[in-house]
C-alpha positions in Angstrom: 0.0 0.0 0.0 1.2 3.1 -0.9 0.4 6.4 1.6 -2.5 7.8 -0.7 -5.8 8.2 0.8 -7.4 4.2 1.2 -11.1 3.2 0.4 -13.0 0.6 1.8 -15.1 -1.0 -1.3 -17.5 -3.7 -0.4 -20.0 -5.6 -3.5 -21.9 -8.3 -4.0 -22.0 -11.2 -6.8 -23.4 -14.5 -7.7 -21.7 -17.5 -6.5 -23.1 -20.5 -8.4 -23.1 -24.2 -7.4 -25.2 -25.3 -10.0 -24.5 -29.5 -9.2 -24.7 -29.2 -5.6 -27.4 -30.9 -3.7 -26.6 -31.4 -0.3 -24.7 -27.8 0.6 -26.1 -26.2 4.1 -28.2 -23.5 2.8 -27.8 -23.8 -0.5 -30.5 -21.1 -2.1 -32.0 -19.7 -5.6 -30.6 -16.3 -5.8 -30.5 -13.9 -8.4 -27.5 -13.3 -10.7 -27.7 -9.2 -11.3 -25.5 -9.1 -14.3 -27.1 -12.0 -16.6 -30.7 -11.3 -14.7 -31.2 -15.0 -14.4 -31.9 -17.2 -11.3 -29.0 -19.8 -10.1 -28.5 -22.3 -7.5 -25.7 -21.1 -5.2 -25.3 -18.1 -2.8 -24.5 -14.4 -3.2 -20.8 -13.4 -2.5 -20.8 -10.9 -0.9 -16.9 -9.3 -0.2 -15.0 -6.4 1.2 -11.4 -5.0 0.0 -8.9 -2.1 0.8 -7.5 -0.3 -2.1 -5.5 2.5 -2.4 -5.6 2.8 -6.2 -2.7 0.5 -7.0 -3.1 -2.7 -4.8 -6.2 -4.3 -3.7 -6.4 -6.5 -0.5 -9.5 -8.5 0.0 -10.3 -8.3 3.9 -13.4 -9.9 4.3 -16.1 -11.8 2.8 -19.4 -14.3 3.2 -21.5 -16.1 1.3 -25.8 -15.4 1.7 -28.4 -17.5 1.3 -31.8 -16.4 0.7 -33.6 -15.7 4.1 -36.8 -17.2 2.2 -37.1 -20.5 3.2 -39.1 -21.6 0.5 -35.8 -20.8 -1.7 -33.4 -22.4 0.4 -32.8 -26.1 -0.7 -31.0 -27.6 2.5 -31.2 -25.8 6.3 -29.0 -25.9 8.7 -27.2 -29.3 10.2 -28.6 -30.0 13.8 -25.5 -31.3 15.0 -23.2 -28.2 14.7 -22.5 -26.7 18.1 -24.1 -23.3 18.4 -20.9 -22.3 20.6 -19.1 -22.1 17.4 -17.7 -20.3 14.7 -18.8 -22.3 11.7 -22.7 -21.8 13.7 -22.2 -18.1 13.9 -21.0 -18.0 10.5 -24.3 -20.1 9.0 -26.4 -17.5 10.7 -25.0 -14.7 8.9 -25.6 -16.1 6.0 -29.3 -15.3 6.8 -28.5 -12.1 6.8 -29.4 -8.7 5.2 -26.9 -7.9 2.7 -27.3 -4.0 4.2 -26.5 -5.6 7.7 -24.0 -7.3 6.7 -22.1 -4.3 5.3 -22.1 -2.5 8.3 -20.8 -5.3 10.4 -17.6 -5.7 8.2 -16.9 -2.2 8.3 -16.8 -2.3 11.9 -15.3 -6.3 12.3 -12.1 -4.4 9.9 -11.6 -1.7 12.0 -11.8 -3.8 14.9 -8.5 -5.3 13.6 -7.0 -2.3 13.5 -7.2 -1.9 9.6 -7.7 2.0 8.5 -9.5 3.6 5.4 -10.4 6.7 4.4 -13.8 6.6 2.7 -16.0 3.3 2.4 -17.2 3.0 -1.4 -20.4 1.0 -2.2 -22.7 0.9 -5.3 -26.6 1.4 -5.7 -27.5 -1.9 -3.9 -25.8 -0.1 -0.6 -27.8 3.1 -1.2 -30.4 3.7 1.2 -30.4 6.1 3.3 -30.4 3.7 6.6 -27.5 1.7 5.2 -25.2 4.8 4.3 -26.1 6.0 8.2 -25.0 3.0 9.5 -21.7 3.0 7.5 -21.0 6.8 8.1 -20.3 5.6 11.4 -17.2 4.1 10.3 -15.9 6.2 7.4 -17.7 9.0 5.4 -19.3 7.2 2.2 -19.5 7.7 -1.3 -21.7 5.6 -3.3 -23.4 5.0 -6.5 -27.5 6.0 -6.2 -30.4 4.5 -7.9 -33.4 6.3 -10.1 -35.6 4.9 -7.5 -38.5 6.1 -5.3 -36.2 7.1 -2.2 -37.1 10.7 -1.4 -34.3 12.6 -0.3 -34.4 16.0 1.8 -33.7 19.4 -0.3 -34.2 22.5 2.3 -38.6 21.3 3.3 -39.2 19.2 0.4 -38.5 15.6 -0.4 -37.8 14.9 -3.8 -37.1 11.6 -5.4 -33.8 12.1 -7.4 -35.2 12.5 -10.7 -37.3 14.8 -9.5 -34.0 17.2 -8.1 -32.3 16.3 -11.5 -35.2 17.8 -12.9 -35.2 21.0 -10.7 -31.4 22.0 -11.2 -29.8 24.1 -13.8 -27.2 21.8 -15.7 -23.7 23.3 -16.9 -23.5 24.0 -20.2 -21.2 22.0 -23.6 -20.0 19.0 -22.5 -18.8 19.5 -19.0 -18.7 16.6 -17.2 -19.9 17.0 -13.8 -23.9 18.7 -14.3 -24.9 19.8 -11.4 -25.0 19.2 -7.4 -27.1 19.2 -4.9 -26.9 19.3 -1.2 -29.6 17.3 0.7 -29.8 16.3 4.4 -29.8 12.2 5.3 -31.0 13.2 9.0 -31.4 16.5 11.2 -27.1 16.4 11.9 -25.8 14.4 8.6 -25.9 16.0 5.6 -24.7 15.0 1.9 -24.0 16.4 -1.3 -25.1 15.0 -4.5 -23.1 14.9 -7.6 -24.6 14.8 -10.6 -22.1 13.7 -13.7 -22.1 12.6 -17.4 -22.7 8.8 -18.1 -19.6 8.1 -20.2 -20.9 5.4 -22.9 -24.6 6.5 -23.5 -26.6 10.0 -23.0 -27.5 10.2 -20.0 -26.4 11.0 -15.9 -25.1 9.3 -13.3 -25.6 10.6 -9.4 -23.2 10.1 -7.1 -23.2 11.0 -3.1 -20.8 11.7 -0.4 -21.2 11.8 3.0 -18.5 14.2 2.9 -19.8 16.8 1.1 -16.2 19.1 0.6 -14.7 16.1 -0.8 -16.5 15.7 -3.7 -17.5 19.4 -4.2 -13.9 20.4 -4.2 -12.7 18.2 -6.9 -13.6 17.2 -10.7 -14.9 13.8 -12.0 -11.5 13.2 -13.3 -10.2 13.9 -9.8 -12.0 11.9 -7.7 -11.5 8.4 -9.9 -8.1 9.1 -9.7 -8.6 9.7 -5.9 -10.8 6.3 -5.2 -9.1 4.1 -7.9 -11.9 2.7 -9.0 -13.2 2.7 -12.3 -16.2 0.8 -12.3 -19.4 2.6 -12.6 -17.5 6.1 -11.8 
């Protein structure tokens, strides 16, 4: 690791076991990026980067918490005074749980970072709270129905697209926007130029100076991440 700022990335992906039939909690999930449904878990992991290296830290594998999807349950014979038992009940789990928990089981260990980076899925409002206790956050948002906070109204973020004036040519960041997560946190909103097709991308910090104080350009050098930034 070099002594550049460090970011704490954590995502989720499809972990198939396609010819397994007696695993312990073996589920039908979803696999996001072909939008089909597979026999396996989600993987969900956690890495430090500091734009050059990339350590993974952490990770677990989820099962679906619908029992109806899960395929095989838990052995009865496991000790419940034991690792392998704690670690079969978090894969039961909340994925936005989850998240939380490594941030804090990594810091515990006396591992530092700077920011903790997270896409859409990680989004919400009550997850990001629960991570800014660890790190400030920066993270990928949804066109969902969340309504965010703008001064006394709560807008959805198409909606605060809609009501901001955009910079002009092609400049790459658009606009910003700062919104409030709760009566003491705030955020700030960057809206920016989607790089393959016409249209936006939002992205929000936690630490609202950070991203307000430095270009698109800027801040993917800064993370080291090139994914959907």
């Amino acid at each position: 690791m070099t002594d550049r700022e460090k970011v704490f990335i954590i995502d989720t992906t499809a972990y198939a076991r396609n010819r397994s039939k007696n695993v312990e909690l073996l589920s039908r999930v979803k696999d996001h990026s072909t939008k089909r449904y597979i026999q396996g878990f989600r993987l969900q992991a956690a890495a430090i980067s500091d734009g050059h290296s990339l350590i993974p830290v952490d990770f677990s594998l989820l099962a679906s918490a619908d029992p109806k999807k899960r395929f095989c349950e838990i052995r009865n014979d496991i000790d419940k005074r034991t690792t392998r038992f704690r670690r079969r009940l978090e894969a039961l789990q909340k994925a936005t749980v989850l998240t939380i928990e490594m941030a804090q089981r990594i810091q515990s260990e006396g591992l530092r970072f700077n920011y903790i980076l997270v896409d859409s899925w990680y989004s919400d409002p009550k997850p990001v709270l629960g991570l800014f206790k660890s790190a400030p956050v920066i993270c990928m948002l949804k066109k969902g129905r969340t309504n965010y906070q703008v001064g006394e109204k709560k807008l959805t973020l198409k909606q605060i697209y809609a009501s901001l004036q955009k910079r002009r040519e092609r400049a790459k960041i658009l606009a910003t926007q700062e919104i409030m997560l709760i009566d003491t946190v705030s955020a700030n909103i960057l809206f920016v130029r989607h790089n393959s097709k016409k249209d936006w991308l939002a992205i929000m910090s936690t630490d609202p100076q950070a991203i307000c104080r430095r270009s698109c350009q800027d801040m993917r050098q800064k993370l080291g991440y090139c994914g959907d930034f």
